[in-house]
N, C-alpha and C positions, 0 to 999 in steps of 0.2 A: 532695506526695503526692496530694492530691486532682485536680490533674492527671493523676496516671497512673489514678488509678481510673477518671476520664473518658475518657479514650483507651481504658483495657480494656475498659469497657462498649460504648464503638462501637465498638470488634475483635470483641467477642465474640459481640454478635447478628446481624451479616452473615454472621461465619464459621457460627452455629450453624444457621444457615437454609440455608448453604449445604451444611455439612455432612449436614442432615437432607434436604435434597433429592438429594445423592449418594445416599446411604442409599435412599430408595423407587424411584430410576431405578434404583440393582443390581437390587433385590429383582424389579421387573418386569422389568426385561432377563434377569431368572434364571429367571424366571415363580412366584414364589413367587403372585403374586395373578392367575396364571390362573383361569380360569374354569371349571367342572368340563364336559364333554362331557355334551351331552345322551343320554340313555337313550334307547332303542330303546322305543317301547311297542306293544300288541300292536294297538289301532287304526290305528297308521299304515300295517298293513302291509296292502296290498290285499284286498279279498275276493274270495275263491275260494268255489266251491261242487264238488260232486261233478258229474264229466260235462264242467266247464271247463276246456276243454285249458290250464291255467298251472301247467308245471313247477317252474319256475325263477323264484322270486322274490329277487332278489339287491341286498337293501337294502345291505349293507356295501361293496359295487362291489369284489367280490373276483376276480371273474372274468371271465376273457374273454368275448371275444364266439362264439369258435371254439366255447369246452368250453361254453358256453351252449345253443350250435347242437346240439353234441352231444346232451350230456343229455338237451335236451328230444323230441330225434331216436327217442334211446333210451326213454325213459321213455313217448311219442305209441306206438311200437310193441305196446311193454308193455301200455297198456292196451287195445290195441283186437285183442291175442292173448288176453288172460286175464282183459279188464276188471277189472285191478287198478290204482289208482293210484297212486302215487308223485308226491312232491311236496318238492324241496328251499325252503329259504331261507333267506337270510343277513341278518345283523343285525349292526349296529355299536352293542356294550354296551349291559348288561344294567342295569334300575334295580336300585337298592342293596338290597339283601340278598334278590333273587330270584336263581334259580339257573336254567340255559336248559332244562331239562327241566320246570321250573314255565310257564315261556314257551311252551314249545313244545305242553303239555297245556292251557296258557289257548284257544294260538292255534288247538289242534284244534278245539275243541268251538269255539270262535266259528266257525271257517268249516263245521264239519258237524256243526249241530248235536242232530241226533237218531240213535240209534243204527243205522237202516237208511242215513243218509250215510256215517255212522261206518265202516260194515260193512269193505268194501273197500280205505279209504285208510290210504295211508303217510304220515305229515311226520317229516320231517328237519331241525332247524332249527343252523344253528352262530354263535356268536357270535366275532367275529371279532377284538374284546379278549383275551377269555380263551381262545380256541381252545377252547371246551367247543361238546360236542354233543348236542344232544338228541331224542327219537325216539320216535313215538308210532302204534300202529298201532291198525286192526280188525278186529271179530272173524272176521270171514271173512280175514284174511290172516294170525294168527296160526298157525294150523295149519302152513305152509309156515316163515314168518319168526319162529320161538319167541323169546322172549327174549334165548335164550341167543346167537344169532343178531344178533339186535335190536344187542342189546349188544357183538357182537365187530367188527359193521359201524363202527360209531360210535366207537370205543374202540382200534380194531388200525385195519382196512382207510382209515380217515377219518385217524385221528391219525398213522398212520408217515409217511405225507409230510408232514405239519401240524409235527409235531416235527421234520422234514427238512429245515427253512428258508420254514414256511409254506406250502408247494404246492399253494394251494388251488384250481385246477385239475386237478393228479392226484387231488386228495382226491374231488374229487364225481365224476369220471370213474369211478375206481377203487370208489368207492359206489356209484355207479346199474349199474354192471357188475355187480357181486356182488347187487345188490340184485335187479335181474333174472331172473338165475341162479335165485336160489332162488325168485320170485315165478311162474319159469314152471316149476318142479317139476324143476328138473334138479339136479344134486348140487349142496352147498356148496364152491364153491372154496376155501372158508376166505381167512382173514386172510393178507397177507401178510407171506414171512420175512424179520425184520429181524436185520440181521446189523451187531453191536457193532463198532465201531474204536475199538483208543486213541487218543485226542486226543495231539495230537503238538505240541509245541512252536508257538507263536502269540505274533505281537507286536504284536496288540492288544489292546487292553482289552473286556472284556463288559459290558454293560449295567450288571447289580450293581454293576462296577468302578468302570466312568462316572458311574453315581450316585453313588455313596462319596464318589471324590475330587470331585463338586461339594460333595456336600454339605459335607464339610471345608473346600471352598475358599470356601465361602458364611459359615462359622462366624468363617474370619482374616478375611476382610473388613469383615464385622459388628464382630467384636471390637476390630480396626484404628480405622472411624469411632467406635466407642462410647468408645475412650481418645479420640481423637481431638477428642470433641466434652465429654467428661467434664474434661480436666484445663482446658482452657482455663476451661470456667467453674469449676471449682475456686480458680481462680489467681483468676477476680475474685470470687468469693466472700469469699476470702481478704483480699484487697485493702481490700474494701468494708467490711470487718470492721474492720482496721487502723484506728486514730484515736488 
């Protein structure tokens, strides 16, 4: 008998080492101990001042170089017909429990930061995690770009290609168009119509989906080594006990 207890003791703490090193290579191969992504903060992103021709500041690298060329094409015209400015910029996620219209109201007033800067400028900022957009004007461009406005550029005209598989090139294109429009007094094109389809049969899985079944498939593995590593010292528990 105290022979086999001796052989279960040296079975059992190789195996359990071995077992427990199984176990932490899943978990990081699964990325349970990833890392969280750095936030986006409002110093990193360059300084601009009013008069500084930089349209397009595109921290998240969402966009080409083409709709770059664009934008800032279109927005360079804009100001030097109506001396209004416009100003996008991108950001890759937001720190924890700020929201990008708090971002976006920090990062105005830092780069204009008294109300005669203020007057004139547009910022536009999207975060490229959450697809949210935020949008912050002055008082000399409200009269033209009201709220209501404000709000259906960032929310319709920004988000239907954003919800259309990300299209974050139509998005700012189709933004600094509209934004234009009304900044140089011409009607509101309004938002554009988006037209519903039903989802038609698909064989593949969505995100949610993908997620679910790892997560399930992360819980039988776990629970797999945890018997795995639970009964064998059980047995020499048991063993040890025996006399």
């Amino acid at each position: 008998m105290s022979y086999i207890r001796s052989a279960l003791v040296d079975l059992a703490s190789p195996l359990k080492n071995r077992l427990l090193l199984s176990l932490v290579t899943i978990a990081i191969s699964m990325g349970m101990f990833a890392l969280p992504a750095q936030a986006t903060a409002v110093y990193e992103i360059p300084v601009v001042s009013a008069g500084v021709p930089t349209w397009v500041v595109d921290k998240a690298e969402v966009l080409s170089l083409s709709t770059k060329g664009t934008v800032r094409g279109t927005l360079e015209e804009l100001a030097k017909q109506t001396g209004k400015e416009v100003r996008f910029v991108t950001i890759h996620r937001l720190d924890y429990g700020d929201t990008i219209q708090a971002f976006t109201d920090k990062l105005f007033k830092k780069w204009f930061a008294t109300a005669a800067a203020q007057a004139s400028q547009t910022l536009i900022v999207l975060d490229n995690v959450t697809n949210t957009i935020g949008i912050q004007t002055g008082t000399q461009v409200k009269p033209l770009l009201t709220d209501a406005i404000a709000t259906s550029i960032t929310t319709e005209t920004m988000q239907a290609p954003l919800r259309n598989g990300n299209k974050y090139n139509q998005a700012f294109i189709a933004g600094a168009d509209r934004l234009v429009a009304v900044l140089s007094g011409q009607a509101d094109p309004g938002p554009p119509v988006v037209i519903s389809t039903p989802e038609v049969g698909r064989t593949y899985l969505k995100a949610e989906e993908t997620e679910a079944n790892r997560t399930n498939f992360l819980v039988i593995v776990i629970g797999l080594l945890v018997i795995a590593t639970v009964i064998p010292m059980a047995t020499w528990w048991w063993y040890q006990n025996q006399s």
